[in-house]
N, C-alpha and C positions, 0 to 999 in steps of 0.2 A: 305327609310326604306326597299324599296323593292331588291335595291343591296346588302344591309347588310345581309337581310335573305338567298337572294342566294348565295352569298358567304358564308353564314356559312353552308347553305347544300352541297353547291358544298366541301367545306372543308371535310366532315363527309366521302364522296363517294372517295377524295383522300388520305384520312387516310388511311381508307380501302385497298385501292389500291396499296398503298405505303407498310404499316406497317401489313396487316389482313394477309399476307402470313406465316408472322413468327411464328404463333402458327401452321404453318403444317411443320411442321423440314424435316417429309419424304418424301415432295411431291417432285417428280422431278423440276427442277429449270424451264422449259420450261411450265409447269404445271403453275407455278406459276406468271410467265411471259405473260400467255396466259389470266388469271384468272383477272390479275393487270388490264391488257390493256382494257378488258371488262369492269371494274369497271370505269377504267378511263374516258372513252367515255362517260358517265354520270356527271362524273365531267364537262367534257369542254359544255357539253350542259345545263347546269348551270352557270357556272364559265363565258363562251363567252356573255350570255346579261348581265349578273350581272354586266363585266367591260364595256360593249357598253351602258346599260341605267344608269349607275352611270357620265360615260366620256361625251357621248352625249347630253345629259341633262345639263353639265354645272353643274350639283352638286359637283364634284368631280375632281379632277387635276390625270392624270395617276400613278403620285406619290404615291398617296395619296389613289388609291386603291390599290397599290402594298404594303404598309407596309401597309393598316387596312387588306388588308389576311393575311400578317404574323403573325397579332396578330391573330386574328381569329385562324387561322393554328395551333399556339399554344396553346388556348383554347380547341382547338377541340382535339388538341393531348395528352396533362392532360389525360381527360377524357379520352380515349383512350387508355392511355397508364393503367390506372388504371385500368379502370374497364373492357376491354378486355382481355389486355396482364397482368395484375396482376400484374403490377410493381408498385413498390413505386418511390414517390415520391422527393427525396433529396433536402435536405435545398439548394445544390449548385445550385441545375437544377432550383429554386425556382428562386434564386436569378439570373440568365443568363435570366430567362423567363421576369424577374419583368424589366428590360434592354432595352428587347426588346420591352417590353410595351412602355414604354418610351419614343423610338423610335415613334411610335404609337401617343403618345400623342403630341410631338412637331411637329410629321408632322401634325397636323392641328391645332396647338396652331400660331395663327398669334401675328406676330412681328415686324409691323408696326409704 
């Protein structure tokens, strides 16, 4: 539980990072570049035990943390994408998201 939670904080601090620039349209790009990478460093101080105590432990296959942050990633970026950047949502983007869930689900649906 505890790699789950910090990969979904570490997700929140690389949204930001990624996507929080784009509601400043005027900032010089180097600004925003400087501002990303600070955010970022947050991320990976998160995001680095989250894949060592999920991988180390034996809970978890390298896999199989790399597609549950992309769901996560995509959770986190919904939300995001709504209630920061004001965008709506599209039945398309709905249905690409529901996909990659998917993904998510089969990699730890065993088929033995």
């Amino acid at each position: 539980m505890r790699t789950v939670l910090l990969l979904f904080v570490s997700n929140i601090f690389m949204t930001f990072a990624w996507y929080g620039h784009l509601k400043f349209k005027n900032v010089p790009l180097w600004k925003a570049i400087l501002v990303s990478w600070s955010i970022a460093f947050f991320e990976y101080c998160l995001m680095v035990p989250a894949n060592r105590l999920g991988y180390l432990n034996g809970q978890f296959t390298a896999s199989q943390l790399k597609v549950m942050q992309e769901g996560i990633t995509l959770l986190v970026f919904i939300g995001f994408a709504v209630l920061y950047l004001r965008e709506q949502i599209k039945w398309n983007y709905i249905v690409s998201f529901f996909f990659i869930l998917c993904a998510v689900f089969f990699a730890f649906r065993r088929f033995d």
